[in-house]
Each structure stands twice: as C-alpha cells, then as structure tokens.
C-alpha positions as CSV (number, residue, x, y, z in Angstrom):
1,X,156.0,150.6,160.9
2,X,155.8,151.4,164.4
3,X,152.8,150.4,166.3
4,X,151.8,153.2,168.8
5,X,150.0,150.5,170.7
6,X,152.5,148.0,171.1
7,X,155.9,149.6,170.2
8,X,158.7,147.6,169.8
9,X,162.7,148.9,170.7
10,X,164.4,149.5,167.1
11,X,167.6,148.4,168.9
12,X,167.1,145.3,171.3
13,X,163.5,144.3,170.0
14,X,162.0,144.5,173.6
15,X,158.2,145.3,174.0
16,X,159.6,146.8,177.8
17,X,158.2,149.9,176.2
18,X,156.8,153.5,177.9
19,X,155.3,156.5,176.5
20,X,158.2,159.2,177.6
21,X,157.1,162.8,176.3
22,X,156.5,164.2,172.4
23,X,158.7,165.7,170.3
24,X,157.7,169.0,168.8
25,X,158.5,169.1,164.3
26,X,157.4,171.5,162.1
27,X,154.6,168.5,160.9
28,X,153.4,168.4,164.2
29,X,154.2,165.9,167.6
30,X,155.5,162.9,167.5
31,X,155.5,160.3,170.4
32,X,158.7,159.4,172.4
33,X,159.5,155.9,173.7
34,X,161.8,154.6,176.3
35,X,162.8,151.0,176.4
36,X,163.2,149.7,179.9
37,X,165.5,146.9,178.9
38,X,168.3,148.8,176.9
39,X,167.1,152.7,177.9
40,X,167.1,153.4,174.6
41,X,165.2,156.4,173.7
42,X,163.7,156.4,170.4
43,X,160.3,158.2,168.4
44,X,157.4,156.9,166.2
45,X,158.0,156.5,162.5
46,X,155.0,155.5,161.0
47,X,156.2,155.8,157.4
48,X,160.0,155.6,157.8
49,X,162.7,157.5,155.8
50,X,159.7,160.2,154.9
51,X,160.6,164.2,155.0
52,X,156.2,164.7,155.0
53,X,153.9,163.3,157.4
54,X,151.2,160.4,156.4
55,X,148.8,163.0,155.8
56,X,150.9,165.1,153.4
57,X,151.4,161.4,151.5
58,X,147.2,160.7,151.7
59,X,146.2,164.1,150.6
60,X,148.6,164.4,147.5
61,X,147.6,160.4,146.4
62,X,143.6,161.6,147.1
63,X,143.8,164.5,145.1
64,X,145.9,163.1,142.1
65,X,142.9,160.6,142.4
66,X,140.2,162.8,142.1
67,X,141.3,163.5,138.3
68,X,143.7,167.1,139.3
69,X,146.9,167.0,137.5
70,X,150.2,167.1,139.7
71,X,150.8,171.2,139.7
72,X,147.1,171.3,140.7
73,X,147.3,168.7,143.2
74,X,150.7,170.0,144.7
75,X,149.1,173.3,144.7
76,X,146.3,171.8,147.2
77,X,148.3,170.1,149.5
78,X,150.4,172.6,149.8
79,X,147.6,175.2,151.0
80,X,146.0,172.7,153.3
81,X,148.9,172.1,154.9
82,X,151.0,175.3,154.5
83,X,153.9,173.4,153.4
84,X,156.2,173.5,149.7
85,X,155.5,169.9,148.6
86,X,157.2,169.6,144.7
87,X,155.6,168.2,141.6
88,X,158.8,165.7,141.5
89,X,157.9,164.4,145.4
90,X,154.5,163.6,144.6
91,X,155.4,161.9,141.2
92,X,157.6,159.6,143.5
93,X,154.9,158.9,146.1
94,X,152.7,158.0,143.1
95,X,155.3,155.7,141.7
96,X,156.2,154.3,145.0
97,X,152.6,153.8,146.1
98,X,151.1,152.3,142.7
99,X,151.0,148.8,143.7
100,X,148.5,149.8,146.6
101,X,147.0,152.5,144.5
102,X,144.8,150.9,141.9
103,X,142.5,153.5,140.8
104,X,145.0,154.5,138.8
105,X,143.8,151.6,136.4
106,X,140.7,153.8,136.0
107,X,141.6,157.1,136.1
108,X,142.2,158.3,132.8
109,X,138.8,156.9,131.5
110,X,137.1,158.2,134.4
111,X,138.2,161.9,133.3
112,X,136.7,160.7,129.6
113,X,133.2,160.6,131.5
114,X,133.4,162.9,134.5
115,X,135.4,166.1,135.4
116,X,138.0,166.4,137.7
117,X,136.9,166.9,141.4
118,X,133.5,165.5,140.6
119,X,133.7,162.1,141.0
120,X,132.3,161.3,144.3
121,X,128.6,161.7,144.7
122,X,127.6,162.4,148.7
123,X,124.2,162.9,150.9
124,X,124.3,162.7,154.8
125,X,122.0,161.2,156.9
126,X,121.2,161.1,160.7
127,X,120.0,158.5,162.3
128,X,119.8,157.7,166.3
129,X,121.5,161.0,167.0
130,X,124.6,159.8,164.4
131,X,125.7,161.4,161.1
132,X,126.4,158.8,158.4
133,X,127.6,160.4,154.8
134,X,126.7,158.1,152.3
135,X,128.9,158.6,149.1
136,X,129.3,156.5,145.7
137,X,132.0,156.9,142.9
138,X,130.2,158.0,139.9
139,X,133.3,156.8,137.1
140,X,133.4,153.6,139.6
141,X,129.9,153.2,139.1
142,X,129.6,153.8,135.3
143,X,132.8,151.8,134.4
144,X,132.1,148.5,136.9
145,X,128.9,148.5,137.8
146,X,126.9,148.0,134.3
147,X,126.4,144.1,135.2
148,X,124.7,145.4,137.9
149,X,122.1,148.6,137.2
150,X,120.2,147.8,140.0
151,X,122.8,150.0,142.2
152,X,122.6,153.0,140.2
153,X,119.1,152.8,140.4
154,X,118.8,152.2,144.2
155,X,121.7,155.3,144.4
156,X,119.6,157.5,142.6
157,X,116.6,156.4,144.9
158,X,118.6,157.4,147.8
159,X,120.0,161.3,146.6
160,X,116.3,161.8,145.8
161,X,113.7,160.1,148.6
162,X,116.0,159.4,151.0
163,X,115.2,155.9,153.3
164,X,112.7,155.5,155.9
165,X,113.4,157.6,158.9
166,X,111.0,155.2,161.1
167,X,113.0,152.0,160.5
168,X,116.2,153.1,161.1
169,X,115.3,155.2,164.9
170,X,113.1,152.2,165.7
171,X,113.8,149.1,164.3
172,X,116.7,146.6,164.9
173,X,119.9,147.4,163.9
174,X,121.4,144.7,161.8
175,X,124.6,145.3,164.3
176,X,122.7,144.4,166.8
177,X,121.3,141.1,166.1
178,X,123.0,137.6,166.5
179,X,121.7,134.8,164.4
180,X,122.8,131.5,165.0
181,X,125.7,131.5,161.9
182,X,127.0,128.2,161.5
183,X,129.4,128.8,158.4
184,X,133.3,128.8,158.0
185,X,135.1,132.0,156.8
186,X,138.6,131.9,155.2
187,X,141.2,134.8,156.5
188,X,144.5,136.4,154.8
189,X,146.0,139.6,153.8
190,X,144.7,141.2,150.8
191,X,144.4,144.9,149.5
192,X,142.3,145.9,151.7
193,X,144.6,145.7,154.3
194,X,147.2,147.2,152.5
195,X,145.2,150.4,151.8
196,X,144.1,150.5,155.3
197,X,147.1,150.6,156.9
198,X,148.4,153.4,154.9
199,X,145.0,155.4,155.7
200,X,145.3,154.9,159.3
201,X,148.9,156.3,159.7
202,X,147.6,159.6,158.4
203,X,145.0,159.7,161.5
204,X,145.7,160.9,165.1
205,X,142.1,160.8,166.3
206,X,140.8,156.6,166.2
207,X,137.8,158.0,165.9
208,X,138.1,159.0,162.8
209,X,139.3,155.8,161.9
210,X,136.6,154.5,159.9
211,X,135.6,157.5,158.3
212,X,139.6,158.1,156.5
213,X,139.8,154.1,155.4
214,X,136.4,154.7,154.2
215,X,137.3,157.9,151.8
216,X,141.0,156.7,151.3
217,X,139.2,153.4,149.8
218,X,136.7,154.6,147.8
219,X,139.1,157.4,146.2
220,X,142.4,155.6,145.3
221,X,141.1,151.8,145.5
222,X,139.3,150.5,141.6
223,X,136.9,148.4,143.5
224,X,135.2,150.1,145.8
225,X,132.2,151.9,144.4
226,X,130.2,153.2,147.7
227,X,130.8,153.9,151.4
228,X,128.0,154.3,154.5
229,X,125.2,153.0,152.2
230,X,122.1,152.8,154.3
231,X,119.8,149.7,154.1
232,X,117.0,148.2,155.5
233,X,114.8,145.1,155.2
234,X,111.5,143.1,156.6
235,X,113.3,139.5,157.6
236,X,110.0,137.7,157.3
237,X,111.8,134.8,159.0
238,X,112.8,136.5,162.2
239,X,109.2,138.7,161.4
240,X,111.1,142.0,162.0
241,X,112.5,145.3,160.2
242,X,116.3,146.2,160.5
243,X,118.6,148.4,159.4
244,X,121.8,149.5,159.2
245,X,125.1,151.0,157.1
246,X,127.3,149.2,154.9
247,X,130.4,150.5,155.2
248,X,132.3,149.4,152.1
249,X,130.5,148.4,148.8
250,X,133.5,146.7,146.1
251,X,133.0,145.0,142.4
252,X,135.2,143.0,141.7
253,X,135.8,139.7,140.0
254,X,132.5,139.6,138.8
255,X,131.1,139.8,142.6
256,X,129.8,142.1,144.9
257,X,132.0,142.6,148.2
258,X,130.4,143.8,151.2
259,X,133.2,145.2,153.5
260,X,133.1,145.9,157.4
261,X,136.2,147.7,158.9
262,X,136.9,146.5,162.0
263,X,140.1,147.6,164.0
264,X,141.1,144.6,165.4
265,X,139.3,142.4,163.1
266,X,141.0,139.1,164.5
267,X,139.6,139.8,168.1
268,X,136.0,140.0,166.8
269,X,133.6,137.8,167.7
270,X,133.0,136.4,164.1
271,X,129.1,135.2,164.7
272,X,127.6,138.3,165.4
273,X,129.6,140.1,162.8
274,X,128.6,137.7,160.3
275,X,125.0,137.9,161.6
276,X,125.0,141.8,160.7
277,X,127.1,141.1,157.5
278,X,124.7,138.6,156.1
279,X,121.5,141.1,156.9
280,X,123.3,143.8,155.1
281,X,123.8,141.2,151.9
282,X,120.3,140.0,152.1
283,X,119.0,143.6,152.6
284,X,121.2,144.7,148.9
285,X,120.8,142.1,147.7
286,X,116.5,142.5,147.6
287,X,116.9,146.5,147.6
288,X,119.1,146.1,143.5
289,X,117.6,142.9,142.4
290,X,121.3,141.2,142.7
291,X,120.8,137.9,143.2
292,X,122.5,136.4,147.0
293,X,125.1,134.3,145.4
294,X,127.1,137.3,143.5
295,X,127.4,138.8,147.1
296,X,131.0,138.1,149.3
297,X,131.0,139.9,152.9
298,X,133.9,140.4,154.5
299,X,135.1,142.2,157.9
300,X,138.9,143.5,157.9
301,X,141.5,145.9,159.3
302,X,145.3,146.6,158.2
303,X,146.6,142.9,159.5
304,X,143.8,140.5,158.5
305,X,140.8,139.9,156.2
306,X,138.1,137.5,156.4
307,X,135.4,136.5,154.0
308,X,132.4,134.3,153.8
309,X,129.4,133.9,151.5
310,X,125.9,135.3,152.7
311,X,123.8,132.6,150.4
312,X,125.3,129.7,152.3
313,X,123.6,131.0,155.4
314,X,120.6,129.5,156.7
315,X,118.7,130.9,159.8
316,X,115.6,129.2,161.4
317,X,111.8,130.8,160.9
318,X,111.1,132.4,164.5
C-alpha cells in the first residue's frame, strides 16, 4: 500500500518523491507522483489490483456486518454510491477480508437476538463545544459482556441520565494530565492494526480518521463492544474531578481492553498517554464495578500497538 505521506517509486524504490497533479476516475481523484530519481510518473493505489475504491470495500463489509444479507447489502452500496457493485464481488471481498473481519464469528447468533440494522445503540453528547457519539454493540454486548453486567448497566445509565455536564466543561480532562508513569509497555502488530489500516484507506478527510476506525471497529471487529464512552471520576489522590472519552472499549480473553487510536502511535509521548489511559481504566473500572486488574489499555494506529496494565500503576497522594 502506498503511503500518501511518504510515497515510495514502484520502479526504483526512491522516496525522491513530489505530489504532480490528480487524476480524475469515475470513483473519484487519485493523487499523482513524480519520482525525481528515475522520472517515473506513477498514482496512488491504496488497495491494489481493486476495480472499487476503499470505501466501496468498507461499506459492503459494514453493511453485511450489520446482519443484511448480500442482495440487501449490494443494494445499499450500490445507492450510496451510485455504482453496480454484484452479489458475487462482495462475496469475494467477504472471503478475502475474513481473516481481518471477525465479527463474522458472531454474526449469525447476533441475528438470533437482534434484527438486522439494529445492532448498534448511539446517543451524542457535546462537550467543550465538541460532538462525541457514544455508541455500544448490543449482540456484542449480550454475547461477551455477561462476565461483566456492570457495563450494561452503566450503558443504560448513560441512554437514560446522561453524565454530568459540569465535570466534563470544567474539570480536568484525563488527556490533559501527566502523572508521573513509571511502567514498561510491550509493542507489536495485532488486529487492531490490521483493521485500522483498512479503515483509514477508505478516508480522504484525516479528520475523520478517528471517527471511521472507530465505526469500522466496532462493526466488523468481535471484540469491540463500545466507542466514545464518556467517563469521569473524583481522583481522591490528586483531589480532583476528570473526565474524558474512551475511544475503544474490547472483551476479549477474559479482559477488558481500553483502546486509544493514535495516528502515529510510535511518535507519542508514551507517559502522558498512559497517564490519560490509566484515568480512563480507573474511571471504568469504579463507574461498572470491574475490578483494575481485568482492565489492559492500549494506544495504537495501523503500524504498531502498545499495551500496559493500569493496576501496576502507582501515583503519589498530592
């Protein structure tokens, strides 16, 4: 895959590499290169050998995920995007796709309990100006998360009351904060990579980045149960209220994973984002009743993932 940031020639491997016009397709524009070393010209190919874009691939896999059949899910793709997608093309992204896609492990008893198009549960919030959309997987919720009922409850809490509106304009944001973290994380490559690198290739806005890994995740991955979950706490050590939004929420292995995308993960400065990771754990952690040491946090982006664990933290009364 080509990476718009720092292409690479096809031909002589040289990073020499300019921006040199767009080429106009019936899917849109796509980005031309010029190679200053060999003057090859050559254009972007995020997923290569593909007649549809990255969003034609996303949208079919999403709403095959959501519990519609092919004909109705071809039938939705191909009004979205005006296009004549086939039952037989989507069957092969499926196929081609299924060792990334792992709701599929779930899906056919998720239809047994909930009907098609109806399995994400939403409610948006604003807070400090922003819009955050907090959504949970109801089959994903029901099917992993009975060794944990304190989330449904603290869901439900949130669809019906809300949260505190005066914590989150003026109290610290967990994001914000930087406790002294004296802990070693391990890194590598795992799924969540995987899943967000093909959700990224579908977006040509970064800002929208962290909203399509978010969805992409929580409707084709089996783990991840809840995106943008608001939570706030009273650290009686530090003696002061924060807040913030948890971006990914996965069961798995028996754990609870607490997931932060951050583009360019590697380059993060890993002691302030395990300060705000650790709040958000020790904030769900008291708002379900799960104990600290089921909880894993974890920051990522489509290259690298790395993980601690919150109860190993200690921080210093203030």
């Amino acid at each position: 895959m080509q990476d718009p940031k720092n292409p690479r020639c096809p031909l002589c491997k040289s990073t020499k590499v300019i921006k040199r016009g767009k080429r106009e397709t019936k899917f849109g524009h796509k980005q031309i290169f010029y190679c200053k070393k060999c003057y090859k010209r050559f254009v972007e190919d995020k997923i290569k050998s593909k007649i549809y874009p990255p969003r034609f691939i996303i949208a079919g896999l999403s709403y095959y995920n959501q519990g519609y059949n092919l004909d109705e899910s071809v039938k939705f793709v191909n009004r979205k995007y005006k296009t004549k997608l086939s039952t037989s093309t989507l069957n092969r992204w499926l196929l081609e796709y299924s060792g990334i896609i792992s709701f599929k492990d779930l899906r056919k008893n998720a239809l047994k309990y909930f009907e098609k198009g109806d399995f994400i549960s939403s409610k948006l919030f604003k807070h400090r100006g922003l819009k955050y959309e907090f959504r949970y997987h109801k089959p994903k919720l029901k099917l992993l998360g009975y060794s944990y009922p304190g989330f449904s409850k603290f869901f439900k809490y949130l669809q019906e009351n809300g949260c505190p509106e005066q914590v989150f304009e003026n109290g610290e944001r967990c994001s914000q904060l930087n406790l002294d973290v004296k802990i070693k994380k391990t890194g590598w490559k795992n799924q969540a990579c995987k899943m967000a690198n093909l959700a990224i290739q579908g977006v040509s806005d970064n800002s929208k980045r962290h909203d399509e890994v978010e969805s992409f995740m929580l409707i084709n991955d089996k783990a991840t149960i809840a995106c943008e979950i608001p939570i706030w706490l009273w650290e009686k050590k530090l003696n002061i209220g924060v807040s913030g939004h948890i971006d990914i929420l996965q069961i798995r292995l028996g754990r609870v994973y607490i997931l932060d995308f951050k583009p360019n993960a590697e380059k993060e400065y890993e002691k302030k984002v395990m300060s705000q990771l650790y709040l958000y754990a020790k904030g769900l952690a008291f708002r379900t009743r799960v104990p600290l040491k089921y909880f894993r946090c974890a920051w990522f982006d489509e290259k690298n993932y790395f993980e601690f664990d919150p109860s190993q933290i200690k921080i210093k009364e203030k």
